[in-house]
C-alpha positions in Angstrom: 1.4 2.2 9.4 4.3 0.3 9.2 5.9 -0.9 12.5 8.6 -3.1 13.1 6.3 -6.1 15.5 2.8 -6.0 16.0 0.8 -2.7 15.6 -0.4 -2.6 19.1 2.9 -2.4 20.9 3.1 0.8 19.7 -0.4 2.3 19.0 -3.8 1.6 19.7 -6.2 0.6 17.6 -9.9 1.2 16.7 -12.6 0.0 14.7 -15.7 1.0 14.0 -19.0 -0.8 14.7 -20.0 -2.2 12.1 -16.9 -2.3 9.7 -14.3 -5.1 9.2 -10.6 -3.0 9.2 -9.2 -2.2 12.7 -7.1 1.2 12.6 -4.5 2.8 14.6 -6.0 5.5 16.7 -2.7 7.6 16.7 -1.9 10.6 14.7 1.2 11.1 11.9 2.5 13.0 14.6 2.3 10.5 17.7 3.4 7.6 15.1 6.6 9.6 13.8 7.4 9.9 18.2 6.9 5.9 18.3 9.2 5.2 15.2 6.8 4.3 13.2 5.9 5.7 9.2 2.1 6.2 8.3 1.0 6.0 4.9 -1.9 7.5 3.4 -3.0 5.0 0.7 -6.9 5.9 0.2 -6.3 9.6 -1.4 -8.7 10.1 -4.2 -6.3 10.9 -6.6 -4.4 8.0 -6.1 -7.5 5.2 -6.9 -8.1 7.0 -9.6 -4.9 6.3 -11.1 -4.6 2.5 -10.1 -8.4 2.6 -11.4 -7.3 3.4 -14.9 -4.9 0.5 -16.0 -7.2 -1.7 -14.4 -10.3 -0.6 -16.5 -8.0 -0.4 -19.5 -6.6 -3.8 -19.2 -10.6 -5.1 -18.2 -11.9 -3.6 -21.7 -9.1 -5.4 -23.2 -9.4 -8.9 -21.6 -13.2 -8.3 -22.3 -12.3 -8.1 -26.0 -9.5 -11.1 -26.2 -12.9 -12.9 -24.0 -10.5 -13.5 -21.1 -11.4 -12.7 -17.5 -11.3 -9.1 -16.1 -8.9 -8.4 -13.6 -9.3 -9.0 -10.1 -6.8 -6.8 -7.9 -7.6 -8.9 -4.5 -6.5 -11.7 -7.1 -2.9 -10.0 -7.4 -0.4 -12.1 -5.0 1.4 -10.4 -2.1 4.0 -12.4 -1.7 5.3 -12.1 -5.2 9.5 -12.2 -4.7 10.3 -10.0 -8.1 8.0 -7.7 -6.6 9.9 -7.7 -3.1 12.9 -7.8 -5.4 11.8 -4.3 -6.3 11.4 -3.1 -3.4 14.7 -4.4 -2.0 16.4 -2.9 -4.5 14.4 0.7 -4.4 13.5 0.7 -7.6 10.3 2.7 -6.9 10.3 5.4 -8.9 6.6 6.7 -9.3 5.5 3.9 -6.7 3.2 6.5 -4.4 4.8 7.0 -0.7 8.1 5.0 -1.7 9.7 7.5 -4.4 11.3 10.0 -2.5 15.1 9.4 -1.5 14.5 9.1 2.1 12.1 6.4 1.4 14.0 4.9 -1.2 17.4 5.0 1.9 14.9 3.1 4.2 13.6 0.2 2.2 16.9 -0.9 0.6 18.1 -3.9 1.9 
């Protein structure tokens, strides 16, 4: 979910024992009341795809004897990237490509 300040003014949130990843406890519904978008970024189908570059460009680091690469390596505060974003350029980028979306992240 994506909210505007912190999570927890506008949902509650849950984790479970055990597990390191607090969640909000609301549903798409409830979020959509509260203003807020939810995102669904663990669908199968989606790993699989981000799974394949990665494994492709693994083999050929492994070849070239250069590291493999490490996605939590992968910076999240890269400004092209935000660049990107600002500009909705996200064409094929999952949950950002449809015009609505593309309306509500350009800056």
């Amino acid at each position: 979910m994506i909210a505007p300040t912190k999570l927890t003014d506008f949902t509650p949130l849950y984790c479970e024992q055990g597990a390191a990843i607090w969640l909000p406890s609301s549903t798409r519904t409830t979020s959509r009341r509260s203003g807020l978008v939810k995102f669904d970024f663990l669908g199968l189908r989606t790993l699989t795809i981000i799974d394949w570059p990665c494994r492709r460009s693994t083999a050929r680091r492994l070849s070239a004897a250069e590291a493999p690469v490490d996605i939590a390596a992968i910076p999240r505060d890269d400004p092209a990237s935000y660049e990107i974003l600002k500009t909705a350029q996200t064409t094929a980028v999952f949950q950002l490509e449809s015009r609505g979306m593309k309306e509500l992240i350009k800056s």
